[in-house]
C-alpha positions in Angstrom: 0.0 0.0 0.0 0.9 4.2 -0.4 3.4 4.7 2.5 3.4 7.3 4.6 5.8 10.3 4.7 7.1 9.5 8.3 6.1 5.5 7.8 8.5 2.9 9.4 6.3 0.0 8.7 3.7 -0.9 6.3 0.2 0.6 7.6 -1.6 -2.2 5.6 0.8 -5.4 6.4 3.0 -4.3 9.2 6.4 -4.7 7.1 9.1 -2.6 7.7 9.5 0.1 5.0 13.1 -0.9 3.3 15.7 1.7 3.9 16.1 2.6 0.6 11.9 3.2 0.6 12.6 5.2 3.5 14.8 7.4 2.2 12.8 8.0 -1.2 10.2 9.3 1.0 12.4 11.6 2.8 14.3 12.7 0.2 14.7 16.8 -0.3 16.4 19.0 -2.4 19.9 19.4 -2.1 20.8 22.2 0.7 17.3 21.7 2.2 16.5 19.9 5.4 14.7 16.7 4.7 12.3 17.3 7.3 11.0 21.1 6.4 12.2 21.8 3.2 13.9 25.3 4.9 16.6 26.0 3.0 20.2 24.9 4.8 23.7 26.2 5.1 26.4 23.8 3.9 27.8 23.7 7.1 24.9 23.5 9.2 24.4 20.7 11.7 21.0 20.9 12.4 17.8 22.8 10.5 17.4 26.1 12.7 13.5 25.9 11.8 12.6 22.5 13.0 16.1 21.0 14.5 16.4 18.0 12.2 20.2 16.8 11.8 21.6 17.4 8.6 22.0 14.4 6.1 24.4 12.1 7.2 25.4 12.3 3.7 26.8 16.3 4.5 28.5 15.3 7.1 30.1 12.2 6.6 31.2 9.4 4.4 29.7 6.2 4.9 32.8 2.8 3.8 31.6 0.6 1.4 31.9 -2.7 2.7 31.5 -5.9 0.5 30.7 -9.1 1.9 28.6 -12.0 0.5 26.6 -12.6 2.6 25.4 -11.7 6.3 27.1 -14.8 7.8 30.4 -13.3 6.6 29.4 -9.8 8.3 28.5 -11.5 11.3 32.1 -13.3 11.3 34.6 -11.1 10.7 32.8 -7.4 11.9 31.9 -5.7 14.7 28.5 -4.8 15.2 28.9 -1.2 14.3 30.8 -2.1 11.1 27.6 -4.4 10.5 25.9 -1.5 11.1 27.2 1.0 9.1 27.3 -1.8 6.0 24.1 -2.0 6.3 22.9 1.1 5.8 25.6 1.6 3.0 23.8 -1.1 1.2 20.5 0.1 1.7 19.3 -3.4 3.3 15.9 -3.4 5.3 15.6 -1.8 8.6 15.0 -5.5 10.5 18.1 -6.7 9.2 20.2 -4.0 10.4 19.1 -4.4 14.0 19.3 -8.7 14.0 22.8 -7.9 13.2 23.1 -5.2 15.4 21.3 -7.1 18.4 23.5 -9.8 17.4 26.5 -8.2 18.4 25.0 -6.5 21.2 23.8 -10.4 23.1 27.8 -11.1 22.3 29.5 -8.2 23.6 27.2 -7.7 27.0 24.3 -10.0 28.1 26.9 -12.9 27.3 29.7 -11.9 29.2 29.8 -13.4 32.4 29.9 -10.3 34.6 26.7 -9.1 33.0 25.0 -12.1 34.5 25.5 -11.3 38.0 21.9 -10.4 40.3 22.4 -6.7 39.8 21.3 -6.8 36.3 17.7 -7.8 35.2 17.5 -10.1 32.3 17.6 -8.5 28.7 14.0 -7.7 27.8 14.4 -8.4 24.1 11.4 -7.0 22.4 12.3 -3.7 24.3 15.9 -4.1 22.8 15.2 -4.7 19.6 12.4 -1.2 19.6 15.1 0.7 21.2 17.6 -0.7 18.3 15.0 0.9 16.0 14.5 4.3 17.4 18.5 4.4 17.7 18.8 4.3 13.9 16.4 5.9 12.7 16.9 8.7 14.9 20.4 8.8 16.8 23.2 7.2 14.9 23.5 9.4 12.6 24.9 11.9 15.1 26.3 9.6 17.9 27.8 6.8 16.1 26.8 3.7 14.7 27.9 2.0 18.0 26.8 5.2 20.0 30.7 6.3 20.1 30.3 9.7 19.4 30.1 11.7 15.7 28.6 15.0 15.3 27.0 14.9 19.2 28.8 13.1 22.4 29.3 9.6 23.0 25.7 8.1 24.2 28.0 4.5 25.1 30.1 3.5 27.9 33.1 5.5 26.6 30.7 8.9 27.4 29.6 9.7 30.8 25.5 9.5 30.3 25.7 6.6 32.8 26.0 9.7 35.3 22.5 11.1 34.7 19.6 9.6 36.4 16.0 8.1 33.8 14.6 11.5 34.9 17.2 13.5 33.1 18.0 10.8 30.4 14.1 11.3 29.6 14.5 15.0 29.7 17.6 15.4 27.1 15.9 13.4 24.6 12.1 14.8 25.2 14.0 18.3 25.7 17.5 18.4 23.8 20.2 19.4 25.2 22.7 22.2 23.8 22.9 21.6 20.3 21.0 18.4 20.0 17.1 19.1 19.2 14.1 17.4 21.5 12.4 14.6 20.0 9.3 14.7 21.9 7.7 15.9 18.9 8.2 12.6 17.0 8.8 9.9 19.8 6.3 8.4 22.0 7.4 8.0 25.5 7.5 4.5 25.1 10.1 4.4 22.3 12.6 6.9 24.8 11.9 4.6 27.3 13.2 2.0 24.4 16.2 3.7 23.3 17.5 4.9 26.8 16.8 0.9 27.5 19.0 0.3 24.7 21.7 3.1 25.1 21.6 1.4 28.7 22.9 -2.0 27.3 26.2 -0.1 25.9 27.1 0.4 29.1 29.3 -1.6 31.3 27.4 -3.9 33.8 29.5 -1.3 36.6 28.1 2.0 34.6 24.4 0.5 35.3 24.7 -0.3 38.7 26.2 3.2 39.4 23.6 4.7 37.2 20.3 2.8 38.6 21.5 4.4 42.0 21.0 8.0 40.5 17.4 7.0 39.3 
């Protein structure tokens, strides 16, 4: 069926709307924001009328990485550089967070220090939503694996871990500095989802400390 402008999945079947679908629909003219149409400066970082991050496409160059199949991605990458191949190729949304989440089970809920009481088990369908809102709406500036880019590290190499839900909820309702509020296009359900997820980049140590702030 006719997508949506701001569709993520398929109103009539529920399938997620391919990337390269995605970004037919939010495709602008050159210099414009992709959100407003208001005409941009090349070095702009944001849209001053509605706050929308520039094109990652402005602001920085994607690798081309060619690999046969996923099973070889899943092998011999990271899964940032799974990531970031991912949306180089244009492949569907879904399959860019199974190989994210992939790498996410491996590098924390696996480990055995991440298995201790402290932590609650991994709530997987809130993962994998949190996954979602993270690339649609936060990688572009923070990083593929939330290192840091255009705004600050959101991972355990940053210090987020120091602020408590309440303000975690606030910066991404609000904004903070240069970074716009998303309140206007997130539910409170999906930043409770990607704070869940930013959450899981953190060492099982960073989330102890940080559930005693909240």
């Amino acid at each position: 069926g006719e997508l949506l402008a701001d569709a993520a999945f398929c109103h009539h079947c529920g399938e997620p709307v391919p990337v390269a679908a995605a970004a037919a629909i939010h495709e602008s003219l050159p210099g414009h924001c992709r959100n407003c149409e208001a005409e941009m400066e090349p070095s702009a970082r944001f849209c001053t009328h509605c706050g929308t991050p520039a094109a990652a496409s402005a602001t920085a160059t994607t690798p081309e990485l060619d690999y046969e199949d996923d099973d070889d991605l899943v092998a011999e990458t990271g899964f940032g550089a799974r990531l970031r191949a991912g949306l180089a190729n244009k492949r569907l949304v879904t399959g860019v967070i199974v190989l994210l989440f992939v790498g996410i089970l491996a590098a924390t809920s696996l480990r055995p220090e991440a298995m201790g009481l402290a932590d609650a088990p991994l709530d997987r369908e809130l993962m994998v939503a949190g996954a979602q809102v993270y690339v649609a709406y936060c990688g572009e500036c923070h990083g593929s694996q939330a290192e840091g880019n255009v705004g600050p590290a959101l991972g355990g190499t940053g210090d987020t871990f120091l602020m408590s839900d309440d303000e975690l909820q606030e910066m991404v309702s609000k904004g903070y500095g240069e970074m716009p509020g998303w309140s206007d296009q997130l539910s409170p359900q999906q930043i409770d989802a990607v704070i869940y997820f930013l959450k899981r980049q953190w060492s099982p140590e960073q989330r102890r400390q940080q559930a005693n702030l909240s």
